[in-house]
N, CA, C and O atoms as CSV, one atom per row, in Angstrom:
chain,resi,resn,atom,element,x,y,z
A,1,UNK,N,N,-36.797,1.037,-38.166
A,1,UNK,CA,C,-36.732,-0.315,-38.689
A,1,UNK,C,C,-36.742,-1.338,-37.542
A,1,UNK,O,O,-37.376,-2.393,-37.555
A,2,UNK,N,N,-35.963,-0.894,-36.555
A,2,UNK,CA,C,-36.697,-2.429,-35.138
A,2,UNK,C,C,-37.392,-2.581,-34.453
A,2,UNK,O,O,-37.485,-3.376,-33.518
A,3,UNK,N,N,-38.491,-1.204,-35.127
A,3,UNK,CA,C,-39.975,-1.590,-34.575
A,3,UNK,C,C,-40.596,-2.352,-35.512
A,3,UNK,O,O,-41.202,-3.284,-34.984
A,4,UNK,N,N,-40.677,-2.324,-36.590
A,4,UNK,CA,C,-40.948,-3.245,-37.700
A,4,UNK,C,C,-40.407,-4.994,-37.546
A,4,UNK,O,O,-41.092,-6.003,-37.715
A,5,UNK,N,N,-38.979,-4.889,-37.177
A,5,UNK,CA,C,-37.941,-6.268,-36.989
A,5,UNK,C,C,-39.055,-6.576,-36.010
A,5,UNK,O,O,-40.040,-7.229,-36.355
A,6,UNK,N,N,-38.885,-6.083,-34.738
A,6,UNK,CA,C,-39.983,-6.748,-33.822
A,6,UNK,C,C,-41.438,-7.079,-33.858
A,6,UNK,O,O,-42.118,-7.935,-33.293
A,7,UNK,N,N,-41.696,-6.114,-34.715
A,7,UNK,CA,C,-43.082,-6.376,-35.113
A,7,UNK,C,C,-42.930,-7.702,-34.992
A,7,UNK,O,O,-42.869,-8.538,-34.090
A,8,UNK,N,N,-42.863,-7.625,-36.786
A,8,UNK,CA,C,-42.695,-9.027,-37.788
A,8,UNK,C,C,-41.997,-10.375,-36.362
A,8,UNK,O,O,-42.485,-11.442,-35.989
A,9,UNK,N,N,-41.053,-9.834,-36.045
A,9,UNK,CA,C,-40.577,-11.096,-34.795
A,9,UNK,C,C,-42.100,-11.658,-34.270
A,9,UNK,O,O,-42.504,-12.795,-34.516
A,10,UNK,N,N,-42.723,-10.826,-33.639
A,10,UNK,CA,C,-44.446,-11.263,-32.418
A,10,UNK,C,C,-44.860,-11.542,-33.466
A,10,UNK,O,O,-44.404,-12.686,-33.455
A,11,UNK,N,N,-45.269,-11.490,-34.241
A,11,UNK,CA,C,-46.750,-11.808,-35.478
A,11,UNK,C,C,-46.044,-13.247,-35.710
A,11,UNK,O,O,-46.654,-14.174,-35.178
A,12,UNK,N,N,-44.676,-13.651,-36.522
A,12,UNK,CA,C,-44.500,-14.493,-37.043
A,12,UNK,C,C,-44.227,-15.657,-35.642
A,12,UNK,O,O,-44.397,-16.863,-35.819
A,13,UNK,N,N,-43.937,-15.280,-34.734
A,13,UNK,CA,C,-43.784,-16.295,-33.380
A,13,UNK,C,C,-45.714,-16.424,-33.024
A,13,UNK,O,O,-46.107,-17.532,-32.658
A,14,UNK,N,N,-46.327,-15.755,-33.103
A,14,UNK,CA,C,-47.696,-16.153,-32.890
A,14,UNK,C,C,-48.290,-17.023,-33.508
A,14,UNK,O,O,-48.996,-17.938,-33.084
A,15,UNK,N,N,-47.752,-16.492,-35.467
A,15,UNK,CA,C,-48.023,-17.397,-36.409
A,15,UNK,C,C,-47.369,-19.159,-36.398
A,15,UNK,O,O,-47.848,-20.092,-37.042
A,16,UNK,N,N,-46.097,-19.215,-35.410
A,16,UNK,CA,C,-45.529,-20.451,-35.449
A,16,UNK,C,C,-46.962,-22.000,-34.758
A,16,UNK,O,O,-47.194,-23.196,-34.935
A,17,UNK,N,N,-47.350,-21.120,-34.174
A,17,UNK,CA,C,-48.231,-22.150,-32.852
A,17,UNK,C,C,-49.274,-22.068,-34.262
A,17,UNK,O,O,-49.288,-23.265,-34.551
A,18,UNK,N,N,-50.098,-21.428,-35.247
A,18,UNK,CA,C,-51.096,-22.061,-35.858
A,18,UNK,C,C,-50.953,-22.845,-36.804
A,18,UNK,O,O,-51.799,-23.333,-37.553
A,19,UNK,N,N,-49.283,-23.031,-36.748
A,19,UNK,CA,C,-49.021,-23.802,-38.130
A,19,UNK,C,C,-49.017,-25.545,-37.978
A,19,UNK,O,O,-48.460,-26.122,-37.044
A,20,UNK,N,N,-49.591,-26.087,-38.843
A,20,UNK,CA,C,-49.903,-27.705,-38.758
A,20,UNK,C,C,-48.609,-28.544,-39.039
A,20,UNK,O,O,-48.466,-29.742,-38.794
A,21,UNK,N,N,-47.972,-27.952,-39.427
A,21,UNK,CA,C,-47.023,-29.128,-40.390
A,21,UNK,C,C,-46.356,-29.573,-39.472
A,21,UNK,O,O,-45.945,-28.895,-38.530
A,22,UNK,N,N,-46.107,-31.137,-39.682
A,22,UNK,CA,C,-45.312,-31.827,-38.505
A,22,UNK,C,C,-43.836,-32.093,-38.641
A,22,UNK,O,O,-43.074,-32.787,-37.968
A,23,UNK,N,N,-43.632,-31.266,-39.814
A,23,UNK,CA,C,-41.830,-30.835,-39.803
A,23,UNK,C,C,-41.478,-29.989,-39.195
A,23,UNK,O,O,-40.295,-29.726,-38.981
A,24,UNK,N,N,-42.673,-29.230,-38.686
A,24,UNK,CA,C,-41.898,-28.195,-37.809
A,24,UNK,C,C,-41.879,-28.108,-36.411
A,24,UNK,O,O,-42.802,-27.908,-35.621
A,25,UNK,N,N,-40.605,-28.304,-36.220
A,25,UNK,CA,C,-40.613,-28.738,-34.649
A,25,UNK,C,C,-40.533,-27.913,-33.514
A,25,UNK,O,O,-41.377,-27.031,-33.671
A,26,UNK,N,N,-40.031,-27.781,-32.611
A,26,UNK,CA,C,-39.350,-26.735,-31.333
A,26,UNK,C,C,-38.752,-25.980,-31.929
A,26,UNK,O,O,-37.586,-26.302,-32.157
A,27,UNK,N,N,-39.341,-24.359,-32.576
A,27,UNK,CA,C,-38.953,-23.005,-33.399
A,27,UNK,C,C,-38.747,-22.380,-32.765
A,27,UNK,O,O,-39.749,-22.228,-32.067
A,28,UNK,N,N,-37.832,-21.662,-32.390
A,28,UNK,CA,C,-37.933,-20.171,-31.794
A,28,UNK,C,C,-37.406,-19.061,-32.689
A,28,UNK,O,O,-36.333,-19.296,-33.243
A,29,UNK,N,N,-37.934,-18.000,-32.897
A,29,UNK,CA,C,-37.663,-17.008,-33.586
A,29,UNK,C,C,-36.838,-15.889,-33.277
A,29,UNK,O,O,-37.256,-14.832,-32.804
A,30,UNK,N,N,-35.430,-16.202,-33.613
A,30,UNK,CA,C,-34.379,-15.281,-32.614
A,30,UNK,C,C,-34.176,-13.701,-32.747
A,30,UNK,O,O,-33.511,-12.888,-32.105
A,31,UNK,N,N,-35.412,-13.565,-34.346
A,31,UNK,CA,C,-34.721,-12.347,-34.445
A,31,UNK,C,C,-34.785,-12.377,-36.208
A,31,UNK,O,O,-34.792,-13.376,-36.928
A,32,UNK,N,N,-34.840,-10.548,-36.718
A,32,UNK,CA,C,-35.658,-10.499,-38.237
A,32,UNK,C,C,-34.446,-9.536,-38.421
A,32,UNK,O,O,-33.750,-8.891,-37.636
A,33,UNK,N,N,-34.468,-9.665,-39.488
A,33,UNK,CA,C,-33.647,-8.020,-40.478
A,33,UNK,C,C,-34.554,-7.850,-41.643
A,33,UNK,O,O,-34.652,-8.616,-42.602
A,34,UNK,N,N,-35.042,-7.021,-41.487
A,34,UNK,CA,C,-35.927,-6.294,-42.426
A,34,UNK,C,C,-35.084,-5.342,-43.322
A,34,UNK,O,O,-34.645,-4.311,-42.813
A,35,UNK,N,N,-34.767,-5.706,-44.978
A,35,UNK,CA,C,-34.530,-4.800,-45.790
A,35,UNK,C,C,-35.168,-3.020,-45.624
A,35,UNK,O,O,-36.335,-2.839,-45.278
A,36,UNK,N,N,-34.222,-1.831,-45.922
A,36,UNK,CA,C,-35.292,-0.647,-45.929
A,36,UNK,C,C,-35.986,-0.737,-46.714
A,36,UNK,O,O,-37.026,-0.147,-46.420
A,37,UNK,N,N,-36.035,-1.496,-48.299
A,37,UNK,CA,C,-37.447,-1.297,-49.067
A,37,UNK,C,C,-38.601,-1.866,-48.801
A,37,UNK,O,O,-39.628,-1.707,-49.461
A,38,UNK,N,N,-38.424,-2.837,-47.421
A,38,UNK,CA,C,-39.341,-4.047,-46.893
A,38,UNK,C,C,-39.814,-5.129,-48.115
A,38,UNK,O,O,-40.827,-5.828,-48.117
A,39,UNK,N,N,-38.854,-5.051,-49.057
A,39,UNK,CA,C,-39.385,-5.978,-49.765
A,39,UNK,C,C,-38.934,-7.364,-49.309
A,39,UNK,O,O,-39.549,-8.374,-49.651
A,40,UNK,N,N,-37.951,-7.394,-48.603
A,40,UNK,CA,C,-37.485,-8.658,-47.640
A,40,UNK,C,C,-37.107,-8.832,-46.081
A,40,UNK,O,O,-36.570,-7.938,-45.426
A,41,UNK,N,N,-37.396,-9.876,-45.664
A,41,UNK,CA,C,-37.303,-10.210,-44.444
A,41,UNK,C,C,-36.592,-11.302,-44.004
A,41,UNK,O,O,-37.281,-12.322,-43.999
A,42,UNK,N,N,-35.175,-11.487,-43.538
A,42,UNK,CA,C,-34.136,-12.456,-43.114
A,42,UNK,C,C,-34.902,-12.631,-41.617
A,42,UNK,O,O,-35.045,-11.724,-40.797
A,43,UNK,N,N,-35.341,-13.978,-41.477
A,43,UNK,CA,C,-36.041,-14.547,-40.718
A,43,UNK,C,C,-34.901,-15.591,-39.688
A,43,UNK,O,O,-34.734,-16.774,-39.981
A,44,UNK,N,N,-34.261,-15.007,-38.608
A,44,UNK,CA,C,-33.679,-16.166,-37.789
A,44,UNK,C,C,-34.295,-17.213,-36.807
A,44,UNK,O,O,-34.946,-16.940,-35.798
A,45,UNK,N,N,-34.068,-18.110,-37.143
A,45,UNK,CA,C,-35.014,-18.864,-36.253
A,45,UNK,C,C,-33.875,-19.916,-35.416
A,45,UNK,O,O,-32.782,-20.078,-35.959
A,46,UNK,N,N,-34.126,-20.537,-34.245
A,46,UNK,CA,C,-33.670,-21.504,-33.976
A,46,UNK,C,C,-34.220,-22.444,-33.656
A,46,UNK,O,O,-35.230,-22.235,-32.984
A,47,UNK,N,N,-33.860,-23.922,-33.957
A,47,UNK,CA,C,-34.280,-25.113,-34.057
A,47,UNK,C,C,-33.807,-26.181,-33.044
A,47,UNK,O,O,-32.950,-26.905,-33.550
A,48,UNK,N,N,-34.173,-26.561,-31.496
A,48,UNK,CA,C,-33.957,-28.030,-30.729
A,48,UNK,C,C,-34.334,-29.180,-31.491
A,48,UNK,O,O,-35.182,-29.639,-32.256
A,49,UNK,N,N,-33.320,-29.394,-30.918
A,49,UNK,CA,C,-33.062,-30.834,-31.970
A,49,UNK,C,C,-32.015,-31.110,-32.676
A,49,UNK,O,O,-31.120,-30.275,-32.813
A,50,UNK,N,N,-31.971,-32.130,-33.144
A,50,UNK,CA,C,-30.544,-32.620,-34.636
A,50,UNK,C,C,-30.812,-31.958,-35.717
A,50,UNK,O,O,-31.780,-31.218,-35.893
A,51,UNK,N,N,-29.868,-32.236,-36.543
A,51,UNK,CA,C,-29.121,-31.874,-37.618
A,51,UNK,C,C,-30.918,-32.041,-38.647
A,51,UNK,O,O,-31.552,-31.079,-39.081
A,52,UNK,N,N,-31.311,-33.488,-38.773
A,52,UNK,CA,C,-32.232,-33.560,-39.440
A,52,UNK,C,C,-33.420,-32.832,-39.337
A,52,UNK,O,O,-33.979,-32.321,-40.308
A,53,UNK,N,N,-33.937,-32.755,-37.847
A,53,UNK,CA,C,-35.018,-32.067,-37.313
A,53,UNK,C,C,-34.693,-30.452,-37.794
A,53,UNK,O,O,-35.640,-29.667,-37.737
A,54,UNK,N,N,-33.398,-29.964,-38.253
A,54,UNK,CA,C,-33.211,-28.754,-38.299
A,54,UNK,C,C,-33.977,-28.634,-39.614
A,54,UNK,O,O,-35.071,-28.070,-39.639
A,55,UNK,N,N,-33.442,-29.134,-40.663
A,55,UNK,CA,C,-33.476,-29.457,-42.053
A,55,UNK,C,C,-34.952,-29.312,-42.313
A,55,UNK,O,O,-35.560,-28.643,-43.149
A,56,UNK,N,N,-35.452,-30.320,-41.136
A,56,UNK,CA,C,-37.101,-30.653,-41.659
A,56,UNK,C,C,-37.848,-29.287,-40.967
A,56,UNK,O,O,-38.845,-28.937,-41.599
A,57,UNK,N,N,-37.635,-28.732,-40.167
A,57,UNK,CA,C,-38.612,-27.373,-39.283
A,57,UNK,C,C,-37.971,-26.200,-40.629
A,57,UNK,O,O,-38.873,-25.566,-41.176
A,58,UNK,N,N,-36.827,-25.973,-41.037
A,58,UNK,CA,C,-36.812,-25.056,-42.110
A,58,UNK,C,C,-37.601,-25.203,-43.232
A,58,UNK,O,O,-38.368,-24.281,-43.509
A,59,UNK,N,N,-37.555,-26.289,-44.004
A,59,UNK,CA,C,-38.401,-27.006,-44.968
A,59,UNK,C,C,-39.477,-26.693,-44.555
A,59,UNK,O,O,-39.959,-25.760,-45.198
A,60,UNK,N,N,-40.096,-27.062,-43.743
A,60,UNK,CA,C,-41.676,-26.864,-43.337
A,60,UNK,C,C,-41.866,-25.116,-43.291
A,60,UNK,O,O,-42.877,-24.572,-43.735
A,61,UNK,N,N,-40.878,-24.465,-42.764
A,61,UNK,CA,C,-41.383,-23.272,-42.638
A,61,UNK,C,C,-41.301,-22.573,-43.982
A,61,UNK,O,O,-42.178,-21.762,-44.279
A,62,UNK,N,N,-40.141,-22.878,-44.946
A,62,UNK,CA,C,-40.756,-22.201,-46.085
A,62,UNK,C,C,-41.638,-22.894,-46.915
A,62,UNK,O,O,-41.977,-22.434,-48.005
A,63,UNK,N,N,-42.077,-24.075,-46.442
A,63,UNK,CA,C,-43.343,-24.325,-46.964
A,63,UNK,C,C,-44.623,-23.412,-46.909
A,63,UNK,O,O,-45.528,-23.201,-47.717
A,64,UNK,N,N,-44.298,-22.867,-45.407
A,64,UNK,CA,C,-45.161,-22.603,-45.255
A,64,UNK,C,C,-44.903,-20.709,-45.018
A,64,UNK,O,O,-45.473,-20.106,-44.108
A,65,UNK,N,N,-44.276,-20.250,-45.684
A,65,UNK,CA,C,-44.008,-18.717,-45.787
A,65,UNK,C,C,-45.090,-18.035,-46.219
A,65,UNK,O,O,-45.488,-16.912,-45.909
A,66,UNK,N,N,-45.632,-19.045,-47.161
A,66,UNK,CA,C,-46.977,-17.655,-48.032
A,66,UNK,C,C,-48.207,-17.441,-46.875
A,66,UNK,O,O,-48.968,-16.474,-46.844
A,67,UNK,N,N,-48.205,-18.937,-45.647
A,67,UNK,CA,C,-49.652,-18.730,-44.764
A,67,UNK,C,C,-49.251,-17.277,-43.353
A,67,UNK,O,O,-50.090,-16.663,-42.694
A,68,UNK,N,N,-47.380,-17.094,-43.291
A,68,UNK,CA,C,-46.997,-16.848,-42.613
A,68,UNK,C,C,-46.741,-15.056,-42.933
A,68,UNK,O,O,-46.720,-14.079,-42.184
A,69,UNK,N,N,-46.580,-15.220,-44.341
A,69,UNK,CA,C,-46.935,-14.066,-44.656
A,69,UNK,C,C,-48.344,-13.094,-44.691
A,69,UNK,O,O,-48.508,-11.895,-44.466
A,70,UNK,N,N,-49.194,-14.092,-45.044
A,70,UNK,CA,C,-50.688,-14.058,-44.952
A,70,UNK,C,C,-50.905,-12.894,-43.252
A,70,UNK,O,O,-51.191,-11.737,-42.941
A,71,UNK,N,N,-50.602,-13.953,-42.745
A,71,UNK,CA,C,-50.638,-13.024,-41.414
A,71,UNK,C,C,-50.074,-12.140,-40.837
A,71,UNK,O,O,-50.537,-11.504,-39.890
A,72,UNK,N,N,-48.624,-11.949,-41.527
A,72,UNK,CA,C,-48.098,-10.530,-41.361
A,72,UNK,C,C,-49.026,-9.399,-41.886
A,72,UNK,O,O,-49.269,-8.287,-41.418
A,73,UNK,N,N,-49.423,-9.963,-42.889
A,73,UNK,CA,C,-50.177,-8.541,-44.147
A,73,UNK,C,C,-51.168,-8.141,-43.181
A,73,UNK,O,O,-51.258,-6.931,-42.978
A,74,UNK,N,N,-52.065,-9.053,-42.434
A,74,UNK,CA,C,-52.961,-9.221,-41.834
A,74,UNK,C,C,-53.061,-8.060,-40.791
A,74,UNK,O,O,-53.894,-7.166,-40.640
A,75,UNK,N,N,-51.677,-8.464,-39.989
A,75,UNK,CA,C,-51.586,-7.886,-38.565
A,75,UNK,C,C,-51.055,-7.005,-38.665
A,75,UNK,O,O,-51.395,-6.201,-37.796
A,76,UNK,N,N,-50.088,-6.531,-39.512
A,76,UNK,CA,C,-49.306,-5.185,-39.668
A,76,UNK,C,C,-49.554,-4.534,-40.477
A,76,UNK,O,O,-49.970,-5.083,-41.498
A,77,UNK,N,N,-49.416,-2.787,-40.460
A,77,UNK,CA,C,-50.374,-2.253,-41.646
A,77,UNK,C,C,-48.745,-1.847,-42.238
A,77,UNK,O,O,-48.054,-1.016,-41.649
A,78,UNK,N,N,-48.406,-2.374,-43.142
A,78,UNK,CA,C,-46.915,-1.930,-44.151
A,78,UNK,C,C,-47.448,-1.401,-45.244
A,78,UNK,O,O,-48.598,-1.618,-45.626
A,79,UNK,N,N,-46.499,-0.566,-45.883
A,79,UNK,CA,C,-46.067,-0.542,-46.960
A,79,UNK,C,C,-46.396,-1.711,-47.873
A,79,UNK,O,O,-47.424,-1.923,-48.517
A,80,UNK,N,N,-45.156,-2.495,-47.764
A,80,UNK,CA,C,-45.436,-3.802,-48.436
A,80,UNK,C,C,-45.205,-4.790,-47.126
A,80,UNK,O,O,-44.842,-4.564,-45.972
A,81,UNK,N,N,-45.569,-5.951,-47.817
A,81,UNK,CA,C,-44.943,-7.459,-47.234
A,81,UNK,C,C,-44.009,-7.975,-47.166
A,81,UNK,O,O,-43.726,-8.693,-48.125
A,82,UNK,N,N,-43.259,-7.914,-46.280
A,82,UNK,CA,C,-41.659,-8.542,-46.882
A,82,UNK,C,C,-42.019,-9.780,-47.340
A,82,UNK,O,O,-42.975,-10.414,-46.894
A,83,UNK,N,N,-41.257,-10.167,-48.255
A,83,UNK,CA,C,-41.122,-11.687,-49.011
A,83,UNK,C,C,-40.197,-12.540,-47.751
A,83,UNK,O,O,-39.191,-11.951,-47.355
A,84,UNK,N,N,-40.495,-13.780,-47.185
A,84,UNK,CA,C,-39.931,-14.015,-45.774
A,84,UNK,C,C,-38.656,-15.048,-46.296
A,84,UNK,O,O,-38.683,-15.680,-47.352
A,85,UNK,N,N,-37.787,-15.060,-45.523
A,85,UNK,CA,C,-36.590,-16.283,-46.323
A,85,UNK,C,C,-36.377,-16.785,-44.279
A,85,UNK,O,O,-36.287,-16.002,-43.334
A,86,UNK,N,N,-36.368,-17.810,-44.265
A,86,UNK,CA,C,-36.139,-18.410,-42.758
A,86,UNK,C,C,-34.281,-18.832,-43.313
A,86,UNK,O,O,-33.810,-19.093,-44.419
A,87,UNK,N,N,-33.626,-18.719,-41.860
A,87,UNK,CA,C,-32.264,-18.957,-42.132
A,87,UNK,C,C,-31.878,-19.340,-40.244
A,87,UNK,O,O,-32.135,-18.840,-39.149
A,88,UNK,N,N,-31.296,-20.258,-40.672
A,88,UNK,CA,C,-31.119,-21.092,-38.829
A,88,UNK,C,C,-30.038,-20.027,-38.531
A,88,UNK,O,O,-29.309,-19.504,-39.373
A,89,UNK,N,N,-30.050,-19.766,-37.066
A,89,UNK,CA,C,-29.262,-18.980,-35.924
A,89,UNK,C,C,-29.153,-19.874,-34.877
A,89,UNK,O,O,-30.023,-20.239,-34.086
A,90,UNK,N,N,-27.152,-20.413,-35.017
A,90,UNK,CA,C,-27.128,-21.225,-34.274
A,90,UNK,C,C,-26.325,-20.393,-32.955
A,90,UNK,O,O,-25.347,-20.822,-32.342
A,91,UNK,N,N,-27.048,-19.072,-32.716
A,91,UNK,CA,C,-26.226,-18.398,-31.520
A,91,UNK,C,C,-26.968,-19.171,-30.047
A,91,UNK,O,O,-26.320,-18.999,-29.015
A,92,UNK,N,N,-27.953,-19.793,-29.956
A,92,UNK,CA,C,-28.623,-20.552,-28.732
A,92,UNK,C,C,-27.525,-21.546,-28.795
A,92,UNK,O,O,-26.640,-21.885,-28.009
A,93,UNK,N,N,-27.738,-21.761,-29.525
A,93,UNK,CA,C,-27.230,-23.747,-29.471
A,93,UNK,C,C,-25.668,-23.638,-29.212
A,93,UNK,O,O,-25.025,-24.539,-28.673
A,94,UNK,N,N,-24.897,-21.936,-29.837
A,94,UNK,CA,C,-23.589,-21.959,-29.227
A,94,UNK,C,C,-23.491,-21.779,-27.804
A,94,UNK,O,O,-22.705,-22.413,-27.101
A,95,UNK,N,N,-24.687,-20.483,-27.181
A,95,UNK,CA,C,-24.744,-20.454,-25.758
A,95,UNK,C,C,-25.101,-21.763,-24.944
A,95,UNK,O,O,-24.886,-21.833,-23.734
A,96,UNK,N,N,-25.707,-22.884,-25.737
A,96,UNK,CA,C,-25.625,-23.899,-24.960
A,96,UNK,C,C,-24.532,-24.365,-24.860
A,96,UNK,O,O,-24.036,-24.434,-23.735
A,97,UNK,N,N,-23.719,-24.890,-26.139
A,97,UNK,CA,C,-22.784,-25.744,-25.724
A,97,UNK,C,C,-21.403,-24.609,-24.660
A,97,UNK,O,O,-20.558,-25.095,-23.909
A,98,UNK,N,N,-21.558,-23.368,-24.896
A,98,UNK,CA,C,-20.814,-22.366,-23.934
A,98,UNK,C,C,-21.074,-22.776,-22.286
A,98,UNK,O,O,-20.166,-23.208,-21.576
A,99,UNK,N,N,-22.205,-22.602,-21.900
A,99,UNK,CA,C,-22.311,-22.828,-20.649
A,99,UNK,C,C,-22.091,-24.660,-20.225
A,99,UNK,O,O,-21.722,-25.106,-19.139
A,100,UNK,N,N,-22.441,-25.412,-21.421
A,100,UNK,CA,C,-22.137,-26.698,-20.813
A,100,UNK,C,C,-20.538,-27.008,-20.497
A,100,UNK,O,O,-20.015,-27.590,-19.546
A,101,UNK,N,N,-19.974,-26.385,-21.675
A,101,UNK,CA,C,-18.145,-26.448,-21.460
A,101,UNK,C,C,-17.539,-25.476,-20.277
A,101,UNK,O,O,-16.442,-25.765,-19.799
A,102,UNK,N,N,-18.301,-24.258,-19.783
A,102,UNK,CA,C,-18.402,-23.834,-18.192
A,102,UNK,C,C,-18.919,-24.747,-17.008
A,102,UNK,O,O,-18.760,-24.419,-15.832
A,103,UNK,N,N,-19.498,-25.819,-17.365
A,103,UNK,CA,C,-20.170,-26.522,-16.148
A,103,UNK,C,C,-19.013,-28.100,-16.319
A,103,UNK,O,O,-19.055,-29.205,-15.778
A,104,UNK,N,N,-18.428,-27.713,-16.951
A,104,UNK,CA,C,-17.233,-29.325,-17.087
A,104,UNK,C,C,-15.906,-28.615,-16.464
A,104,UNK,O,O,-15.057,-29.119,-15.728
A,105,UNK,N,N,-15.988,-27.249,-17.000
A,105,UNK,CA,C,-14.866,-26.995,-16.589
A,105,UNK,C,C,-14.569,-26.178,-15.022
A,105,UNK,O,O,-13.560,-25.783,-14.437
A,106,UNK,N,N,-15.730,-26.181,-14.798
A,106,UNK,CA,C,-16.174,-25.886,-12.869
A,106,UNK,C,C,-15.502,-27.007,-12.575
A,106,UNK,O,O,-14.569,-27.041,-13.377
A,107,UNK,N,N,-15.460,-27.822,-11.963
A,107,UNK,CA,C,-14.919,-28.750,-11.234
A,107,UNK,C,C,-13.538,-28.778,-11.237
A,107,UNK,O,O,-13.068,-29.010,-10.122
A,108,UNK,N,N,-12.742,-28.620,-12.111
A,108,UNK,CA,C,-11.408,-28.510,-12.480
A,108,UNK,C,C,-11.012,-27.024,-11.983
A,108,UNK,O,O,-9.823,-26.707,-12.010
A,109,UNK,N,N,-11.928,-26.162,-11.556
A,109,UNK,CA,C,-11.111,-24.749,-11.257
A,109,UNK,C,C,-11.498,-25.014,-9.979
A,109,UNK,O,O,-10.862,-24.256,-9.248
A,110,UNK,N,N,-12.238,-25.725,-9.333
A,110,UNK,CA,C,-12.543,-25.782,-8.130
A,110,UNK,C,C,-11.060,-26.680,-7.630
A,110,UNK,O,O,-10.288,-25.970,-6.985
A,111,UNK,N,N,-10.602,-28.091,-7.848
A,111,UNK,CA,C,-9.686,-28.527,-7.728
A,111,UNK,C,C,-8.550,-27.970,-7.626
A,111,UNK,O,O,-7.786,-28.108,-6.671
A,112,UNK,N,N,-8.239,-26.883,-9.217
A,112,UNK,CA,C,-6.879,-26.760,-8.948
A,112,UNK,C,C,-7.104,-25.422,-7.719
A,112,UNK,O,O,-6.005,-25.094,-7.272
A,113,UNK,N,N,-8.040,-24.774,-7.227
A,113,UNK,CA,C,-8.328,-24.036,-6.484
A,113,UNK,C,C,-7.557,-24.493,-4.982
A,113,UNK,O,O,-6.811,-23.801,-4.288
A,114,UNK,N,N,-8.052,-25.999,-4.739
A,114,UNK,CA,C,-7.825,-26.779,-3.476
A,114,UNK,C,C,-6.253,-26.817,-3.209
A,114,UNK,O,O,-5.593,-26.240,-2.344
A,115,UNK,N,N,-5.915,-27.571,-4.102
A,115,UNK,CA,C,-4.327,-27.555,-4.753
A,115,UNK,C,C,-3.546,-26.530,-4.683
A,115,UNK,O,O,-2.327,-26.692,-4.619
A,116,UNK,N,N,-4.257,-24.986,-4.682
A,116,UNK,CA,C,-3.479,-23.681,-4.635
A,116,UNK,C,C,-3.161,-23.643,-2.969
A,116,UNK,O,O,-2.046,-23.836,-2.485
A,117,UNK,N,N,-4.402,-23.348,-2.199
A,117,UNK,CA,C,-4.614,-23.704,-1.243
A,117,UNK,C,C,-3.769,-24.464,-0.280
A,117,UNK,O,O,-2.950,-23.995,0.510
A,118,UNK,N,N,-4.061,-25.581,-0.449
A,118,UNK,CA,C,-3.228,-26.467,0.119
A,118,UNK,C,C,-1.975,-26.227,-0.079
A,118,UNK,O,O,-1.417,-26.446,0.996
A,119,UNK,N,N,-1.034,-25.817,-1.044
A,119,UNK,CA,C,0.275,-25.909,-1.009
A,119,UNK,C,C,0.816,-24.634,-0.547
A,119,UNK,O,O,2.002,-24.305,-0.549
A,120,UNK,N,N,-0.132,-23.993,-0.174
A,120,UNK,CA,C,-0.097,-22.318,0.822
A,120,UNK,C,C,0.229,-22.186,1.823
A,120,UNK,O,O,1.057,-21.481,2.400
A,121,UNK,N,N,-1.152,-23.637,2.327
A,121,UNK,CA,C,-1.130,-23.979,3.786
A,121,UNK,C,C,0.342,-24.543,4.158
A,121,UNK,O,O,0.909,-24.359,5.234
A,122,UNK,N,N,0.797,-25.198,3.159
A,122,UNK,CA,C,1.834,-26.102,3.610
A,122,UNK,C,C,3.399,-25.058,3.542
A,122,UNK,O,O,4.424,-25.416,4.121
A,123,UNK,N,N,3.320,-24.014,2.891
A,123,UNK,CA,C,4.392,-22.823,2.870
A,123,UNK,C,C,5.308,-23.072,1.500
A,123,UNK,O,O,6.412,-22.534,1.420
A,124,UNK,N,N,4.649,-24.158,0.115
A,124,UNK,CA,C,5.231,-24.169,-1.045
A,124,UNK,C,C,5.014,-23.503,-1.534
A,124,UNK,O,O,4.118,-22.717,-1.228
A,125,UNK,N,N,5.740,-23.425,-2.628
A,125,UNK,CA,C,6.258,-21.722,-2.982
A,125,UNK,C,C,5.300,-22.451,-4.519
A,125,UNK,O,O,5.736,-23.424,-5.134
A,126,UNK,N,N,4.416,-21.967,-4.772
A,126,UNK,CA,C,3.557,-22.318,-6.274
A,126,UNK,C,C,3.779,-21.485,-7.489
A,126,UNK,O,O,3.185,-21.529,-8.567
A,127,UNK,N,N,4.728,-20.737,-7.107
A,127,UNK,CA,C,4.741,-19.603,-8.379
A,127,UNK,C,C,6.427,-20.350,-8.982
A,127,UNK,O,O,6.988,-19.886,-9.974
């Protein structure tokens, strides 16, 4: 089954670049769960951008599921087609705000670092 997940992942990320609709914005496709009967496909995608831009690139994409399916059938020889359902994966957007709250909080370990330091040098007892 996650040769299939991946499949479907490359085909439907190939399929993102031929699609027209201008709701759909900066997609990335994080990742599929393919039912074992393949009659469905949980489609994660993630979306740059706001809240609205999220709203509108999902909208657009199940607008556009049947052209997206089209080209799965196309490119992969299945069984069946999974029926596609897109569902946002906000695990990027947590690793972003993760490393940004690591890059605020660098400076402050660097400080109290100095502070350890220094009161070492000076023979205060910090514990």
């Amino acid at each position: 089954m996650r040769r299939v997940n991946e499949s479907l992942r490359q085909v439907l990320s190939e399929g993102l670049v031929e699609l027209k609709d201008p709701r759909i914005g900066f997609v990335t496709i994080t990742g599929v769960d393919t039912s074992p009967d393949l009659r469905r496909a949980r489609v994660f995608v993630s979306v740059l951008g706001s809240e609205k831009k999220r709203r509108n690139s999902l909208a657009g994409l199940d607008a556009a599921h049947g052209v997206l399916q089209a080209m799965v059938s196309r490119e992969l020889r299945l069984k069946r087609t999974p029926q596609l359902a897109f569902e946002y994966d906000p695990s990027i957007e947590h690793g972003v705000r993760m490393s940004q709250l690591i890059d605020e909080l660098a400076p402050l370990d660097v400080t109290h670092a100095e502070v350890i330091q220094d009161s070492a040098a000076r023979g205060d007892d910090t514990s």
